[in-house]
C-alpha positions in Angstrom: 156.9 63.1 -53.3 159.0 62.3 -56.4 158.8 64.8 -58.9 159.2 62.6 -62.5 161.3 64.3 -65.0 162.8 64.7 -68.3 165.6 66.0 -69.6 165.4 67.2 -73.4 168.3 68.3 -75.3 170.2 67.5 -79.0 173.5 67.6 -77.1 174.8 64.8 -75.1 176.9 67.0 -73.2 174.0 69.1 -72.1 172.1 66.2 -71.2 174.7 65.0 -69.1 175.1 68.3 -67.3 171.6 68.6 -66.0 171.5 64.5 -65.3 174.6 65.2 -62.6 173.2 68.3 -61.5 169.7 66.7 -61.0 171.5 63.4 -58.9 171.7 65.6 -56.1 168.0 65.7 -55.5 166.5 62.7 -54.3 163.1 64.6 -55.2 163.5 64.8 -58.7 163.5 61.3 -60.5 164.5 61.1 -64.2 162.3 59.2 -66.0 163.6 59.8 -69.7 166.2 61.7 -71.9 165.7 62.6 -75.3 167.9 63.8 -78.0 165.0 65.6 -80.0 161.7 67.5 -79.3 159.5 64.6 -81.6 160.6 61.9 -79.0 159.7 64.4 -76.2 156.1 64.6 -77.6 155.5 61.1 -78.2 156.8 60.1 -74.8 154.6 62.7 -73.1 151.8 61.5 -75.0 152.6 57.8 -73.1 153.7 58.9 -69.5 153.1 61.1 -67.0 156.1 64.0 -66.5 155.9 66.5 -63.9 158.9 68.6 -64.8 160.7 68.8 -68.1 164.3 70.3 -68.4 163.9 71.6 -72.4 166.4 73.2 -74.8 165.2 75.4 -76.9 166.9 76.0 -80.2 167.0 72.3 -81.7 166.8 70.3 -85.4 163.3 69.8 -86.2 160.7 71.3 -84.1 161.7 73.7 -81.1 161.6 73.6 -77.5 158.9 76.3 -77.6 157.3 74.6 -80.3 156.8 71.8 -78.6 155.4 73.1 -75.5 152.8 74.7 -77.3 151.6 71.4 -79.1 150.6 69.8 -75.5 147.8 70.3 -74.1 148.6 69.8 -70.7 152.4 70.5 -70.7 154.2 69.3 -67.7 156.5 72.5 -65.6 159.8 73.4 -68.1 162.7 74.8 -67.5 164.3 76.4 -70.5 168.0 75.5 -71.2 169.5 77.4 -74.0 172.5 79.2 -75.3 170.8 81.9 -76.9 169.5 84.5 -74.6 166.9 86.0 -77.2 164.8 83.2 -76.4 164.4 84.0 -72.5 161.1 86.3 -73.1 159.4 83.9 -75.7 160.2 81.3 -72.7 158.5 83.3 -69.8 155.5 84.3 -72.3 154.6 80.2 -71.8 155.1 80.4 -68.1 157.9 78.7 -67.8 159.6 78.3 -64.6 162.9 79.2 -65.4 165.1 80.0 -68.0 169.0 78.8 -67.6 171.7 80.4 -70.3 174.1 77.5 -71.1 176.5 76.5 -69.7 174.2 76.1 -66.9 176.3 76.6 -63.5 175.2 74.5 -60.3 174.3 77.6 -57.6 172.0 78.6 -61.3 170.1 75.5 -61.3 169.8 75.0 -57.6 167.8 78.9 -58.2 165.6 76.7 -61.0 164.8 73.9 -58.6 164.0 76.0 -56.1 161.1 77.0 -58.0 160.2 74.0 -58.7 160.0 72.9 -55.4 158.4 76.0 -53.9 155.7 75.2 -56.6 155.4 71.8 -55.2 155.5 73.1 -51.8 158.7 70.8 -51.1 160.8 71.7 -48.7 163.8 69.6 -49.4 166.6 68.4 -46.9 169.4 70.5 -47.6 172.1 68.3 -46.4 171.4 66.6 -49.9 172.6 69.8 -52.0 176.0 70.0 -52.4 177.2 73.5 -51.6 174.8 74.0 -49.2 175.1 73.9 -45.2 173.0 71.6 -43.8 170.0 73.2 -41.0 171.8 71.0 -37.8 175.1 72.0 -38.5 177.2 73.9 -40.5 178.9 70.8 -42.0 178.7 70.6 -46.0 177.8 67.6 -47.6 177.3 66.0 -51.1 175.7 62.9 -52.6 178.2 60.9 -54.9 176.4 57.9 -57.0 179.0 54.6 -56.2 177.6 51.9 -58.3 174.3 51.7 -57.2 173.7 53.7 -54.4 173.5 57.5 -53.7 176.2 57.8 -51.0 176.7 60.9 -48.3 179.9 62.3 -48.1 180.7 65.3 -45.5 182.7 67.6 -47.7 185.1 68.4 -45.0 186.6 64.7 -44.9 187.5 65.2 -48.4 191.2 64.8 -49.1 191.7 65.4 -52.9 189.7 64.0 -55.7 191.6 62.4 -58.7 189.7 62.6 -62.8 190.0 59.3 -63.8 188.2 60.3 -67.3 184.1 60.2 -67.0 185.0 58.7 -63.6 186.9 60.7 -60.4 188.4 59.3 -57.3 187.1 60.7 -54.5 190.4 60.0 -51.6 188.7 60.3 -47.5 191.2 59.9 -44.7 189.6 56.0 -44.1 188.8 55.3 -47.8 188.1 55.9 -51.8 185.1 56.3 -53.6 185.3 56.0 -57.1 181.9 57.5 -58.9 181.3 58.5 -62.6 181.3 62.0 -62.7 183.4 64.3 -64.6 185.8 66.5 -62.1 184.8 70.1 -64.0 181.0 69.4 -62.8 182.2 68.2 -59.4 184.2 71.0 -58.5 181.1 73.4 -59.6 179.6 71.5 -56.2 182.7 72.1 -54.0 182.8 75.2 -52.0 185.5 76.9 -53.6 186.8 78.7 -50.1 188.1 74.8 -49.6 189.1 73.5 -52.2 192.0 74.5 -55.0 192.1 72.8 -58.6 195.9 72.0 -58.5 196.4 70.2 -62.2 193.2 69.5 -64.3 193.4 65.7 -62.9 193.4 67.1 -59.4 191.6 68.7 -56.8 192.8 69.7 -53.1 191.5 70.3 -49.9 193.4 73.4 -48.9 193.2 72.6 -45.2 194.4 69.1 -45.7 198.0 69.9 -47.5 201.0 69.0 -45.4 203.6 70.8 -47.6 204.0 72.3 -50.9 206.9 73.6 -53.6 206.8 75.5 -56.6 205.6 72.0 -58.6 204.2 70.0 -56.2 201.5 69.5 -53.0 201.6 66.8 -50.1 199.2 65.6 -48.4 197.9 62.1 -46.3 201.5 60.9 -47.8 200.9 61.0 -51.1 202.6 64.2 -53.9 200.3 65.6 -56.4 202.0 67.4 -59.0 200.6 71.3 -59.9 200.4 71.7 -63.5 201.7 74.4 -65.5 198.1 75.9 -66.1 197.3 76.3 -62.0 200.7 77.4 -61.0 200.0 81.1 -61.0 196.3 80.7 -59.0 197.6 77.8 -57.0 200.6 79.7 -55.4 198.5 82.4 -54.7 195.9 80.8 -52.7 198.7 78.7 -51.2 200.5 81.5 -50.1 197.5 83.0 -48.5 197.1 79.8 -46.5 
């Protein structure tokens, strides 16, 4: 089952957010984005939406606003940075409520809702951050081009920000998938994984060597900036 939804908020940023976090369930399909709570209503008016990811607080007419105009309202989750709005949200049954910025482990609690309403019972090997049933192997889905592609978690290397893209380095090859490195590393289990420079994050188990400046590791130096030195020596000296 493919739960359509839509993703309603007046900052790209925000929309963004929820659109990577939502990626890693094949479950949930997006079927539009808007930037306002008008172009919500008229699009609900023309297609069917199971599940609507809605700010709150925006120009014009407000997330709770615009749930009450429907008829029929599809499930919401509330996204908003003002926490006064939580019990006004609740009072129209929403599912959740998520406090911006919205953390990964917070919205996979959301979706879980959602799917326990819909009586899914997803495969977990598609979340990242969560062990899979059959092993206790992590894995996450990266979109490459086109495709959705599996990656197990512990044949990562390092992963490089290249901008709104990051290069994801594997011992046999590199993926390169547009994603911005703070969201990805939200999905990395942090036990594993060190942010090193804000261009760069490590495997901890891969690294070879290391100095006060820089790490080494499948051949390659990757410098520690001057922001991660302190955290980065300390977790590399409890290695």
């Amino acid at each position: 089952m493919k739960i359509k939804t839509l993703i309603v908020d007046d900052e790209p940023h925000a929309i963004e957010v929820i659109e990577q976090y939502v990626q890693h369930f094949p479950e949930l399909e997006i079927v539009a984005k808007c930037t306002n709570a008008i172009q919500a209503f008229q699009l609900l008016q023309q297609s069917k939406v199971d599940l609507m990811f809605l700010d709150i607080k925006m120009p014009g007419l407000i997330g709770t606003d615009l749930i009450r105009s429907l008829k029929h309202p599809p499930k919401v989750v509330f996204t908003t940075a003002y926490q006064e709005y939580a019990l006004e949200g609740f009072d129209l049954n929403a599912v959740d409520y998520l406090l911006k910025p919205v953390s990964f482990n917070r919205f996979l609690k959301a979706v879980d809702k959602v799917f326990e309403l819909y009586k899914i019972n997803p495969d977990k090997t598609v979340v990242a951050g969560q062990p899979s049933k059959a092993s206790d192997h992590v894995f996450l889905y990266l979109r490459v081009e086109r495709k959705m592609v599996k990656i197990n978690v512990d044949d990562i290397y390092w992963i490089e920000s290249l901008k709104d893209y990051v290069k994801v380095v594997l011992k046999e090859k590199v993926l390169i998938s547009k994603q911005k490195i703070s969201l990805l590393k939200e999905l990395l289990p942090e036990d594993n994984f060190l942010q090193i420079h804000r261009s760069f994050i490590v495997a901890i188990d891969k690294i070879d060597s290391y100095n006060a400046y820089s790490i080494e590791l499948l051949g390659k130096e990757l410098p520690i900036g001057r922001n991660y030195k302190a955290e980065s020596h300390k977790k590399l000296k409890a290695m």
